[in-house]
C-alpha positions in Angstrom: 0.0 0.0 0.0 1.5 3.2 -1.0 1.2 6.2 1.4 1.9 9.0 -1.6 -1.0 9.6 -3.6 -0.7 10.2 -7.3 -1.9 13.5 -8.1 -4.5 11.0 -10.6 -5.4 9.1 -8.1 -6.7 12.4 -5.7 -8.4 14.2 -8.8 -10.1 10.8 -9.2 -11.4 10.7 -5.7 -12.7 14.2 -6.1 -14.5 13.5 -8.9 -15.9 10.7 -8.0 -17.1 12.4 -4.7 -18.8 15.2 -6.5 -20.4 13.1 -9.0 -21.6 10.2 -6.1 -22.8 13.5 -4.0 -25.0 14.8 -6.9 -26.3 11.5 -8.2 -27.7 11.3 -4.1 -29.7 14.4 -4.4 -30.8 13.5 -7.2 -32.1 10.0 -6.3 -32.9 10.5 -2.4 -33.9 14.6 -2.5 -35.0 14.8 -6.3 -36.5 12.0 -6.6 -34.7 12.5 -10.5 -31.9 10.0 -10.8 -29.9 10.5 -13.7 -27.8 7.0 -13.2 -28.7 3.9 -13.0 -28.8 1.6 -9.7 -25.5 -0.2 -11.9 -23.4 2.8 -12.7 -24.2 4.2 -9.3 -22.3 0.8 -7.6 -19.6 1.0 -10.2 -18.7 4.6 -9.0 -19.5 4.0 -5.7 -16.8 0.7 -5.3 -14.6 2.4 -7.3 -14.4 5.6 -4.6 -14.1 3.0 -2.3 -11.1 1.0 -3.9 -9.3 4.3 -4.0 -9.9 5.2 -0.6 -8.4 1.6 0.4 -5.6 1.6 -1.6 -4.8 5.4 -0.1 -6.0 6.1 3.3 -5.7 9.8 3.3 -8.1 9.8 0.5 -10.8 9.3 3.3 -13.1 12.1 4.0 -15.9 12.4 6.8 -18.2 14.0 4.2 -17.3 11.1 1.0 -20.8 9.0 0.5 -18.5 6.3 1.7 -18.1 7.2 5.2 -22.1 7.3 5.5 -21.8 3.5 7.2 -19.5 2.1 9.1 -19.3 3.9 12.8 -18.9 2.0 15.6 -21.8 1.0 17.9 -22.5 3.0 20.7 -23.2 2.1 24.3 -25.1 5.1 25.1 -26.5 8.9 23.6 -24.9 11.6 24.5 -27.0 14.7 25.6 -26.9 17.6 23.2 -28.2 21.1 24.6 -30.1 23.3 22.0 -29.1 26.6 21.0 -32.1 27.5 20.1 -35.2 25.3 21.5 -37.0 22.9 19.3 -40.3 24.2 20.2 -44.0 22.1 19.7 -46.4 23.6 18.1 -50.3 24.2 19.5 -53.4 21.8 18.1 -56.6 22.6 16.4 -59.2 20.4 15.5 -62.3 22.1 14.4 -62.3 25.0 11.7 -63.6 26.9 14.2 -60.3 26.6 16.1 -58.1 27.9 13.0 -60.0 30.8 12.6 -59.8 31.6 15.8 -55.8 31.4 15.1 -56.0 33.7 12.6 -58.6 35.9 14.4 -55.5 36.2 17.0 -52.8 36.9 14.5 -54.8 39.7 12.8 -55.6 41.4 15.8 -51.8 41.0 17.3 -50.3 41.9 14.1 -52.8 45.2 13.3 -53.6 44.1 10.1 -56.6 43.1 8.1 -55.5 39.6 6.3 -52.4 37.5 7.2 -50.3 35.0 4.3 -49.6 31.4 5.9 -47.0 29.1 5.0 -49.1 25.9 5.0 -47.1 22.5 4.9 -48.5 19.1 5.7 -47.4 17.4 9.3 -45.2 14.3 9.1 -45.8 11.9 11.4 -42.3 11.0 12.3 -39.7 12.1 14.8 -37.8 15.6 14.9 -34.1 16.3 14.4 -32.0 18.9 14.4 -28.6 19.1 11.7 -25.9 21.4 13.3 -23.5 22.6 9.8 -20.3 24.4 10.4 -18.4 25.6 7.2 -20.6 23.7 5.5 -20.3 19.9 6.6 -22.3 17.8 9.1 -21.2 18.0 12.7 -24.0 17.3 14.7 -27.4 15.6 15.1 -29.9 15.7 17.8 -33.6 14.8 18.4 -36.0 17.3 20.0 -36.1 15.6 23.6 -37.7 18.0 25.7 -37.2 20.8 23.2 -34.0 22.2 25.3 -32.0 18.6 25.7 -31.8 16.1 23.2 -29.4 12.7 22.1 -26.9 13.4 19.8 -27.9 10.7 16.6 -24.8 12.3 14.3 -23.5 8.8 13.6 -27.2 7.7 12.8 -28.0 10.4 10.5 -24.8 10.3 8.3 -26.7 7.5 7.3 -29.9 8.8 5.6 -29.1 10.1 2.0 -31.8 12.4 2.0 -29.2 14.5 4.6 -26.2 16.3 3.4 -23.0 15.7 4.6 -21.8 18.9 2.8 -24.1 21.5 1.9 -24.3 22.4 -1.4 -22.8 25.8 -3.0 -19.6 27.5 -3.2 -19.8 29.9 -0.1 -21.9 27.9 3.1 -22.2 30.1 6.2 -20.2 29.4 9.4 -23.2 27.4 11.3 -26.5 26.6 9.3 -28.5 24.1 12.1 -31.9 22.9 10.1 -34.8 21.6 11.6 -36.4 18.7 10.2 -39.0 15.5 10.3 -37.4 12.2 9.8 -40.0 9.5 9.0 -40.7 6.7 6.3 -42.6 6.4 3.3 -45.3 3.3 2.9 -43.7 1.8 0.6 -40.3 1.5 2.7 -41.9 0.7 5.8 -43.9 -2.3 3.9 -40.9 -3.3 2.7 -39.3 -3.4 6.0 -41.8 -5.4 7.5 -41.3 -8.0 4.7 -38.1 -8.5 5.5 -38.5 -8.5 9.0 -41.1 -11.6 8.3 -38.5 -13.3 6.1 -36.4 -13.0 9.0 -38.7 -14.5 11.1 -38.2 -11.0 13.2 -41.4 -9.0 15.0 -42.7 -6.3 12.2 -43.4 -2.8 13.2 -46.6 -1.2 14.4 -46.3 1.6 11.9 -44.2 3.7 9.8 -43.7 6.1 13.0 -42.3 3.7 15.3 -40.3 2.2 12.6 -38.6 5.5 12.0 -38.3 6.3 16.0 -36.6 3.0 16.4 -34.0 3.1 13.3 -33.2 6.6 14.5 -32.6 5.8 18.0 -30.5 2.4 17.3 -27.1 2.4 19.5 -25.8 1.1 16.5 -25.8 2.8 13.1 -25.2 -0.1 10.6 -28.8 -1.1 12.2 -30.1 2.8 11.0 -28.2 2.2 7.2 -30.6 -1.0 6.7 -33.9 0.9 7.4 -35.4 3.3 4.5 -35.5 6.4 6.7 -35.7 9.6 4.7 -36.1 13.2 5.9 -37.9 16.6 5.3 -37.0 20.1 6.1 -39.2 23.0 7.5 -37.1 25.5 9.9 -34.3 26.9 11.1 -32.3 27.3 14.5 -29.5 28.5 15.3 -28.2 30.7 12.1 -24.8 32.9 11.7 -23.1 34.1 8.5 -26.2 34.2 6.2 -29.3 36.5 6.1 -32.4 34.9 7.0 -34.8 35.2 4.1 -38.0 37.8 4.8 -40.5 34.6 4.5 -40.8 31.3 5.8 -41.6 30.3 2.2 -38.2 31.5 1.0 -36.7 29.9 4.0 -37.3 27.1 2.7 -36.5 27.6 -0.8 -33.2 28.4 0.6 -32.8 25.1 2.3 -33.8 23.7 -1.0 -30.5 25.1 -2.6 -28.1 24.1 0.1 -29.8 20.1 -0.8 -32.2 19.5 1.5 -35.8 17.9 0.4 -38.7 20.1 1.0 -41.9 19.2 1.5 -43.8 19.9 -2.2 -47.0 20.3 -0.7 -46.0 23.3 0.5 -47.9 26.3 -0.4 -48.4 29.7 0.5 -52.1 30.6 1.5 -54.3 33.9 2.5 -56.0 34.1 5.5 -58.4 31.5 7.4 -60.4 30.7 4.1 -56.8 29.9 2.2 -55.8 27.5 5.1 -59.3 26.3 5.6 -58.9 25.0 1.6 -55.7 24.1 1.9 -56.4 21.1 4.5 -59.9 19.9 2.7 -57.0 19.3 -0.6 -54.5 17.5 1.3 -57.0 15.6 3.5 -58.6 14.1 0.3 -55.3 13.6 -1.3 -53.7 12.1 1.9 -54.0 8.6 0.8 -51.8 8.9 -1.8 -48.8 10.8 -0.7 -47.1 7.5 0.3 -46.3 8.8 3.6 -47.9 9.5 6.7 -49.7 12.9 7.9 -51.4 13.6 10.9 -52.2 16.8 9.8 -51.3 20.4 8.2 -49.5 23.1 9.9 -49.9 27.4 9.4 -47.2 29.3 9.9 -47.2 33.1 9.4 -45.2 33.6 6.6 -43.6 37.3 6.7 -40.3 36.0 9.5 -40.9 40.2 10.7 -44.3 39.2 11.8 -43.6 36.0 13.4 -41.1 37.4 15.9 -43.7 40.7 16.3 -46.3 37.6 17.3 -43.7 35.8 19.6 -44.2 33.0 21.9 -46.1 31.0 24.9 -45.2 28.5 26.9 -43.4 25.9 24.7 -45.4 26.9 21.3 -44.9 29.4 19.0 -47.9 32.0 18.7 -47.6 32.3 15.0 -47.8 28.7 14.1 -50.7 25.9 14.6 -51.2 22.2 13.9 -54.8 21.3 12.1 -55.1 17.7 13.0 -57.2 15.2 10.8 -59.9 13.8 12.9 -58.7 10.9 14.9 -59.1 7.0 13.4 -61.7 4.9 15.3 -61.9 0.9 16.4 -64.4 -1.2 17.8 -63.2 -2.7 21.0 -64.7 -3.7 24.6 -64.0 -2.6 28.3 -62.3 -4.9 30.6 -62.7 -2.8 34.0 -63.0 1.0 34.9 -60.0 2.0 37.5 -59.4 5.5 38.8 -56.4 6.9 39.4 -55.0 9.4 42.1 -53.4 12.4 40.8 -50.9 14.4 43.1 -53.6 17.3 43.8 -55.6 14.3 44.7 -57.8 14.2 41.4 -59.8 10.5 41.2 -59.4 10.3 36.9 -61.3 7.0 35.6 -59.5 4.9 33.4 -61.2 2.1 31.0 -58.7 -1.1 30.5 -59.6 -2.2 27.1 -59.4 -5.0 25.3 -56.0 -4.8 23.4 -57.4 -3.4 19.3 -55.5 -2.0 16.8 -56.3 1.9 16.3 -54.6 4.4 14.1 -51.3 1.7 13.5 -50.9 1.6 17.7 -52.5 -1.1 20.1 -54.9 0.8 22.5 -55.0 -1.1 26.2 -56.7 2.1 27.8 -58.4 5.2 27.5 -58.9 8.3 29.3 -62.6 8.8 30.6 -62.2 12.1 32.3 -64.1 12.5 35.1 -67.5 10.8 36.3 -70.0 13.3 34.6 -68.5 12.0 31.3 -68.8 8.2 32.4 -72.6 8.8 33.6 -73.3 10.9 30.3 -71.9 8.8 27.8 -73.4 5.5 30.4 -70.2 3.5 29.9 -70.0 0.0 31.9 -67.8 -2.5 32.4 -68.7 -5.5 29.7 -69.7 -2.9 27.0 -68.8 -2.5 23.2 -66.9 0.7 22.8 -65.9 3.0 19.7 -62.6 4.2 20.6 -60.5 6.9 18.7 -57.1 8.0 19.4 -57.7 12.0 19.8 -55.2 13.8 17.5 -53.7 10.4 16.9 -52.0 10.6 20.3 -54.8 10.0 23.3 -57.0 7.5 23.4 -60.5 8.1 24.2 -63.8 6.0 24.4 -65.7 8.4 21.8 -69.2 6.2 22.2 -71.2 2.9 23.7 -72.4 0.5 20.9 -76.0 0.1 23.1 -77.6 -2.2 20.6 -74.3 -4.8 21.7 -74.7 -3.8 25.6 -74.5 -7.5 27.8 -77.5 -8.5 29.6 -77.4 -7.6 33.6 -74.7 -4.5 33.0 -74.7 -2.3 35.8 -74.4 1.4 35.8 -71.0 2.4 36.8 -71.0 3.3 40.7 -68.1 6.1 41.4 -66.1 5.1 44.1 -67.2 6.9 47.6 -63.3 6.1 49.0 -59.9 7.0 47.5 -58.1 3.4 46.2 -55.0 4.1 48.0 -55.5 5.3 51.3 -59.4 4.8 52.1 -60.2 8.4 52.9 -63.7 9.6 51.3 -63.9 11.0 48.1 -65.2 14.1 47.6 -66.7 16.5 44.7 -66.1 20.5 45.7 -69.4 22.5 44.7 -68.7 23.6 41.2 -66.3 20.8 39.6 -66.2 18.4 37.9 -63.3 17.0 39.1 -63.8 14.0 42.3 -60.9 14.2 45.0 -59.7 12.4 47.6 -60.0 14.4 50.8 -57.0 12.7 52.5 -54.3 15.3 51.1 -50.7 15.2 52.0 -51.7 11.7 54.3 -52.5 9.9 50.8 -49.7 7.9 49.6 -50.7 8.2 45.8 -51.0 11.5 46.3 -47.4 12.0 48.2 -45.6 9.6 45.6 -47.1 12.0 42.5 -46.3 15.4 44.6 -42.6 13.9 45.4 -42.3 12.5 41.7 -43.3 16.3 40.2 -40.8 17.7 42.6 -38.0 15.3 40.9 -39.0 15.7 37.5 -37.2 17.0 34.7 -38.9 20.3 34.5 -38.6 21.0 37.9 -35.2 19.9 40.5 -34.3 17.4 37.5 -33.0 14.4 40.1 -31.9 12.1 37.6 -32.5 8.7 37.9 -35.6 9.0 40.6 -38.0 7.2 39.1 -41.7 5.8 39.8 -40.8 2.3 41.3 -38.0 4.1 43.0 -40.7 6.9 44.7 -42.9 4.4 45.0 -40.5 2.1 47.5 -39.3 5.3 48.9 -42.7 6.2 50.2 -43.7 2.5 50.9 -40.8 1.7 53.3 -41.1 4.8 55.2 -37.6 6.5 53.8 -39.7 9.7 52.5 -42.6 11.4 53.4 -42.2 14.8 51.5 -40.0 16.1 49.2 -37.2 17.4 52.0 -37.0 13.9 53.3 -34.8 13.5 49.5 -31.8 15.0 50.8 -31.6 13.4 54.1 -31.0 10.0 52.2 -27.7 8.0 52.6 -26.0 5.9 50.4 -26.9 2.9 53.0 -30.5 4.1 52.8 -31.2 4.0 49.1 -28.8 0.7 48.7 -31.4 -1.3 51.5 -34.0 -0.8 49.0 -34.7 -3.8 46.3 -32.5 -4.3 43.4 -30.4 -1.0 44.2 -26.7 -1.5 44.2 -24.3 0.9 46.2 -23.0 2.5 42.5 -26.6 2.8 41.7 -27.7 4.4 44.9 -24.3 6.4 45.3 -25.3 7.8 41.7 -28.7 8.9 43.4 -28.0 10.2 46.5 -25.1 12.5 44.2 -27.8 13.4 41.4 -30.3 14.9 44.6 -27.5 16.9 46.4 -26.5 18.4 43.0 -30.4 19.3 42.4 -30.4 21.2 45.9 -28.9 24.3 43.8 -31.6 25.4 41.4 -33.7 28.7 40.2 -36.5 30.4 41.9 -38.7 29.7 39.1 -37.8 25.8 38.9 -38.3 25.4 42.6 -42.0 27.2 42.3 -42.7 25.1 40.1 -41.5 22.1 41.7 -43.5 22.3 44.8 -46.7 21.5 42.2 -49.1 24.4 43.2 -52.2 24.0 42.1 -52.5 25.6 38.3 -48.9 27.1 38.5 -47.0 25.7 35.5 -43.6 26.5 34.1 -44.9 29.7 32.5 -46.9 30.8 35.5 -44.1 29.8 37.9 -41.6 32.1 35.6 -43.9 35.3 35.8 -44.3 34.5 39.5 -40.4 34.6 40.1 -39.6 37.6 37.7 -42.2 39.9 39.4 -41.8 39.2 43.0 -37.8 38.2 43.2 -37.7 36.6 46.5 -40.1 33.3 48.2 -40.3 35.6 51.1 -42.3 38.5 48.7 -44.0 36.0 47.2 -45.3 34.3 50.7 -46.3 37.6 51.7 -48.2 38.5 48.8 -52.2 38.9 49.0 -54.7 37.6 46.2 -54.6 41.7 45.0 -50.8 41.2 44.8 -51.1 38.2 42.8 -53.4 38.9 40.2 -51.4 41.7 39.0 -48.9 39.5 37.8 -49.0 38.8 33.8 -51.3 35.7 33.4 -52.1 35.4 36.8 -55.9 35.2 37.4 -57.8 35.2 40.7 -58.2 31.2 40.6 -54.4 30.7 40.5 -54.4 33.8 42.7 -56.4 31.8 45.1 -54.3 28.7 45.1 -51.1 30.3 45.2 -52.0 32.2 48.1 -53.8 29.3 49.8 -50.4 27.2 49.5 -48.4 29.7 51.0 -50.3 30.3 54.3 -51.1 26.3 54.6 -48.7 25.0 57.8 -47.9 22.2 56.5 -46.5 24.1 52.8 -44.8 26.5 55.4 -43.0 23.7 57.0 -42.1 22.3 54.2 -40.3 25.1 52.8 -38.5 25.3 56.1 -37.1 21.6 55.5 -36.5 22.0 52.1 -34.0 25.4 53.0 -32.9 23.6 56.0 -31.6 20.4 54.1 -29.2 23.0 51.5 -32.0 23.6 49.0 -31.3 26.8 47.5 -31.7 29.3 44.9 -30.5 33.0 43.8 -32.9 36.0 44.7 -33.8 37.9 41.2 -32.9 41.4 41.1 -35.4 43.8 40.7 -34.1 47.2 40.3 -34.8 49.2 37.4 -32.8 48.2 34.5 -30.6 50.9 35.1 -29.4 49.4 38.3 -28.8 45.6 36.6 -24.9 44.6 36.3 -25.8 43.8 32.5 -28.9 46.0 31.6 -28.4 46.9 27.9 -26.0 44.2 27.2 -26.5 41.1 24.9 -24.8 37.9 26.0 -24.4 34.6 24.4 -23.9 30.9 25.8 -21.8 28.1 23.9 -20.9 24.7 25.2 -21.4 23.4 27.9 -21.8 24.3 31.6 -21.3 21.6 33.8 -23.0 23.6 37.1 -26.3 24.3 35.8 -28.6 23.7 32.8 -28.4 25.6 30.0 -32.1 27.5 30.6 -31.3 28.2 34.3 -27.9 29.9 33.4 -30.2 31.9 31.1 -32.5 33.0 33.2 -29.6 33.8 35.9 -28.4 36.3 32.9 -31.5 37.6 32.5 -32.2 38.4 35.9 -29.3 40.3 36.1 -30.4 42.4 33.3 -28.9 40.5 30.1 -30.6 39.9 27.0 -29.5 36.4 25.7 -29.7 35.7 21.7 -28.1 32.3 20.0 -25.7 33.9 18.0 -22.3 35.9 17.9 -22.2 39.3 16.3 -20.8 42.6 16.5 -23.6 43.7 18.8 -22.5 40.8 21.4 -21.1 42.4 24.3 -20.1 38.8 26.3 -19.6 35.1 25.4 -20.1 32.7 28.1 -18.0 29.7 27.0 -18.6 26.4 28.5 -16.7 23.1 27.4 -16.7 21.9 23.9 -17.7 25.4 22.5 -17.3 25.5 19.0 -17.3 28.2 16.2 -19.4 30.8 18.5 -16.1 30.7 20.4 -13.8 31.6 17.6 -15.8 34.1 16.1 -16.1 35.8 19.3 -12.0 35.5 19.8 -12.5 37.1 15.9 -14.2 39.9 16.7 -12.8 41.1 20.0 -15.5 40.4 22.2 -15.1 39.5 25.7 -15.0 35.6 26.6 -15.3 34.0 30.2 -15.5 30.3 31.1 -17.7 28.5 33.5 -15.9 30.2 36.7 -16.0 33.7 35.6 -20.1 32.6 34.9 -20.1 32.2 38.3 -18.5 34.5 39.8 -20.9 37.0 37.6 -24.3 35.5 38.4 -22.8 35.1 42.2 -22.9 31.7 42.6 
């Protein structure tokens, strides 16, 4: 083997690259091959034979390095830039023009263009490009954390390695919907059969899976294809005035785009829109679950903002859900943490909507009594927006002799107490509060959760043995666990529970607005719990606080006034709070002086890498308290660069330009930790 290349040899390779490159986007983006499956091989072995012969020929971004990475043991978490948000439902038309009732009137104007695209049922991903090539892939998670699924992705041809054009900007990340047409996920099944292998529910889980393989060569065998619809994190290139042209620009670079995509006016334009791809859906040979709006002028999207985890100028029109016939086993309730009694029906296992349905919400007792379900009945089931599974209707002509109404249950399942209905809900509770064990093992499993102190690794059969043994009764009894204590418990090793016991003490430092959240006030959610912290500052101000206080916070109302206030003057909550600061729980006051008196009012700050103190939306908020307005990208308006580990190009282009840099300790020391 020779280790100089002949000048012949690397012009060769080049050429061979470029041409294999655009016969790809032709075949897998295109859908216009210009080659045949024959002379395709024969270029593509003869790439390969080259890069064998001379190993410095090899290239991450040559079609031939698509396969071939080694199996992983585990994802590695990627933080988000910019968040992969959801997107907000609608079902009736009634619902989309109230959408675009809300747009007009936010935006001032009399008619509003959409961008309308149909919804792929698949899963989400996110391509990170620096100068051009590949360098990253993640799917959404939660929207802020993902896994990174690079190795995976190099392996769809629908996804550039290199984008195409002469001049790529410095980081392009694209948002995206992996999935897989009908006929590749009916060919996948055959050979799963032939293999005497378990064939996939549907084309969604089938994509999901070959995504999520730990081993790539797994991903290369399953006909997973991809299409694009936003943007994220952006630097080096303007962002075209429409959504529309967005995506015409993403088109360029090689990435497929949807060509169902059309712009539309107004509610009638959208309205006509989803009755031409609902009677077309059939036949697009892939699955939809629906249509999406998006505003289409970029100017008025940011002018229209966001809530929550959605994005006010966008909505998803869902097709009505698909229905089955099936029966009900038994009707259980469950206990929620505010003590909610929910009836569930356990159904007969039937196939709805390419998913086997076992349950089905039933809401609350008025709905069981109105729609007169029993146990033993025949039951129309749908799953709502192809996600929820709900008994729509009772097939009375097929009702068994002797059925029974249903009787509510007068005492909780789980502790005995009586249940109760307050005057004016609908909602049945069990009146044994904090003394419930259902309702202690759901209040200690919010505390933990992800959105709130994020103890990784508590999960339900671990809360569950916690509470039962007698280790914890609230959430402070967490952080008085030993290593002994946890390892007593069944099937917990010492690693495991030395691994536990370190994940709660590191969750005692958190924000004011995670820990409001945490302690699972009634109607405070991660929105409400944010406005709460930003306009009070301190607990103390906000224990203090009357209802008159309360409801002049933004999107506070006097029902969440009234629970708020009615947790904070409760002994028990007040105790509670005391354990919780007396076992090292903690959490930075917000500043509230007037932007003039923040350390960084007026100044624009970026984060890259990452910080191994804190999550990347509590070092945000930290930043913003102080004043700070946080964007995802480097420019000559940034004023500071707070560089964690692993931080890439938004690094060196702040070194570039001048702009100040500090690592994780200097973050620190700024935010006062």
């Amino acid at each position: 083997m020779s280790y100089s290349i002949p000048s012949a040899a690397n012009e060769r390779a080049s050429e061979l690259r470029e041409q294999l490159t655009e016969h790809n986007h032709r075949y897998y983006v295109l859908d216009d091959p210009s080659v045949s499956d024959a002379q395709y091989d024969q270029l593509f072995r003869e790439l390969e034979k080259l890069e064998r012969d001379y190993p410095a020929l090899a290239s991450s971004i040559s079609p031939t390095q698509r396969v071939g990475a080694t199996p992983s043991s585990a994802f590695a978490e990627v933080l988000h830039p910019v968040p992969m948000l959801s997107l907000g439902n609608a079902f009736a038309e009634e619902e989309v023009a109230d959408f675009d009732r809300r747009a007009r009137e936010r935006l001032e104007v009399e008619q509003v263009d959409y961008c309308a695209e149909t919804k792929l049922d698949g899963l989400a991903i996110s391509l990170r490009y620096e100068a051009g090539e590949l360098v990253r892939a993640a799917t959404r998670g939660d929207g802020e954390r993902g896994e990174d699924v690079t190795a995976n992705a190099r392996t769809i041809r629908a996804i550039p390695l290199r984008l195409m054009g002469s001049a790529p900007p410095p980081v392009l990340e694209v948002r995206g919907e992996v999935y897989m047409t009908d006929a590749g996920f009916a060919a996948l099944n055959e050979a799963q059969a032939a293999r005497g292998e378990k064939s996939f529910a549907n084309p969604r889980n089938a994509a999901a899976g070959g995504l999520r393989q730990l081993d790539p060569r797994i991903t290369a065998t399953r006909p997973l294809t991809m299409y694009c619809y936003g943007l994220g994190e952006v630097d080096g290139v303007a962002v075209p005035e429409r959504h529309s042209e967005m995506l015409a620009m993403l088109a360029k670079y090689g990435f497929r785009v949807s060509p169902e995509t059309r712009v539309v006016r107004g509610v009638e334009g959208c309205l006509a829109y989803y009755r031409d791809i609902s009677a077309r859906r059939a036949g697009l040979g892939y699955a939809i679950d629906g249509v999406v709006y998006k505003v289409n002028r970029v100017a008025e999207q940011i002018t229209m903002g966001f809530v929550s985890r959605a994005p006010r100028w966008a909505v998803a029109h869902k097709f009505p859900a698909e229905e089955a016939l099936t029966r009900v086993e038994d009707i259980e309730v469950q206990v929620g943490r505010t003590g909610a009694i929910t009836p569930v029906a356990r159904l007969e296992p039937v196939h709805v909507g390419g998913v086997t349905v076992t349950n089905a919400t039933l809401h609350n007792f008025d709905e069981i009594e109105r729609k007169d379900i029993r146990i033993g009945d025949e039951v129309v089931v749908r799953r709502a927006g192809d996600v929820i599974p709900q008994v729509l209707r009772v097939v009375l002509e097929r009702r068994p002799t002797g059925s029974e109404p249903y009787a509510a249950p007068a005492e909780c399942p789980a502790c005995g107490a009586p249940v109760e209905r307050p005057e004016g809900e609908v909602v049945a509770r069990c009146t044994a509060g904090r003394n419930c064990s259902a309702q202690k093992k759901e209040v200690i499993r919010h505390f933990a959760s992800r959105r709130a102190l994020d103890i990784e690794g508590l999960g339900d059969k671990l809360v569950d043995q916690l509470v039962d043994v007698g280790l914890v009764d609230t959430a402070a009894d967490l952080f008085g666990l030993s290593v002994a204590d946890v390892a007593s418990l069944e099937r917990m090793a010492e690693k495991s529970a030395t691994n536990l016991v370190n994940a709660i003490e590191k969750s005692a430092t958190t924000t004011l607005p995670r820990m409001l959240y945490a302690l699972g006030i009634n109607d405070v959610g991660e929105s409400t719990a944010q406005a709460l912290a930003m306009h009070f500052g301190t607990l103390e101000a906000l224990k203090q606080a009357g209802e008159e206080d309360l409801v002049a916070v933004p999107d506070v109302g006097p029902i969440v006034a009234g629970h708020v206030h009615q947790y904070f003057v409760d002994e028990h909550n007040q105790q509670l709070l005391a354990a919780l600061q007396k076992a090292g729980v903690n959490w930075p006051d917000i500043d509230l002086e007037g932007p003039g008196e923040q350390p960084l009012a007026g100044k624009t700050v970026v984060l890259t890498g990452t910080l191994s103190t804190m999550p990347r939306g509590d070092a945000k908020a930290r930043l913003q308290a102080l004043g700070a307005k946080v964007t995802g990208s480097v420019s000559k308006k940034t004023d500071l660069v707070v560089a964690g580990a692993e931080a890439g190009s938004k690094l060196a282009k702040a070194e570039s330009l001048g702009i100040e840099v500090i690592d994780e300790d200097g973050f620190r020391a700024l935010v006062g930790d």
